[in-house]
C-alpha positions, 0 to 999 in steps of 0.5 A: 863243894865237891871234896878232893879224893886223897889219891896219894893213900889211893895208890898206897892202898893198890900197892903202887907208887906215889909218883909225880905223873900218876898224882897229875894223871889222877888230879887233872883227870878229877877235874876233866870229865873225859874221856881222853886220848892218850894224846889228849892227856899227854898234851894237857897234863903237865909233868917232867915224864917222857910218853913211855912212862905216861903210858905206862902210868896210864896202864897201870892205874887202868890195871887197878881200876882207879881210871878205865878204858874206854873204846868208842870205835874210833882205833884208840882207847881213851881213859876217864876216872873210874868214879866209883864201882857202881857209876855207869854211864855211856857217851854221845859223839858227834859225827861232824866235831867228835865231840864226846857227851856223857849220858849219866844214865844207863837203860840196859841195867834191867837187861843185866838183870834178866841176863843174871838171872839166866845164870851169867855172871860178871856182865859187862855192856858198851853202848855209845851214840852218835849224832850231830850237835847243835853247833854242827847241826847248824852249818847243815 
């Protein structure tokens, strides 16, 4: 059984409010693995804020690292839960339904390795895929 993060002491902890949206924001996001649009969460998590202020939410626990940005080409940023600072992964879409998988593995670590070693510092990499999935691939 996976244990419930105390997201409450989490915001303490960053300095920020604990507020009705950013505790809805973080415990739906804990349970859905994204990652989403902005509209995609806003239409799915409940809450009494107008979209100014989910935004802001949303900005704002990006800035602490608590979720983070991701950028899959498509114009917009979508947001998951940052699990922890050394989980790493990358996704897969398909082209036909933009349904997003995640790849919970990373093959450009020892890349970051041998770049290290050339003296760089704070290496950071996106890598995403795209192909048809199986219930597309179906109708093809």
């Amino acid at each position: 059984m996976k244990v419930k993060t105390d997201w409450k002491n989490k915001l303490k902890e960053f300095g920020l409010s604990v507020t009705s949206a950013r505790l809805s924001i973080l415990q739906w996001l804990e349970k859905h693995h994204g990652p989403f649009s902005v509209e995609e969460l806003f239409e799915k998590i409940p809450g009494t804020y107008d979209k100014a202020t989910f935004y802001r939410n949303l900005n704002s626990l990006a800035e602490i690292n608590i979720i983070k940005e991701v950028q899959l080409g498509e114009g917009f940023t979508r947001y998951e839960l940052n699990h922890h600072e050394d989980h790493h992964h990358h996704h897969i879409i398909c082209r036909i339904c933009k349904k997003i998988e995640s790849l919970e593995m990373c093959f450009i670590e020892e890349f970051s390795k041998t770049i290290k070693k050339l003296g760089f510092i704070d290496i950071s990499h996106q890598l995403e895929f795209t192909g048809t999935c199986q219930k597309c691939s179906k109708g093809i």
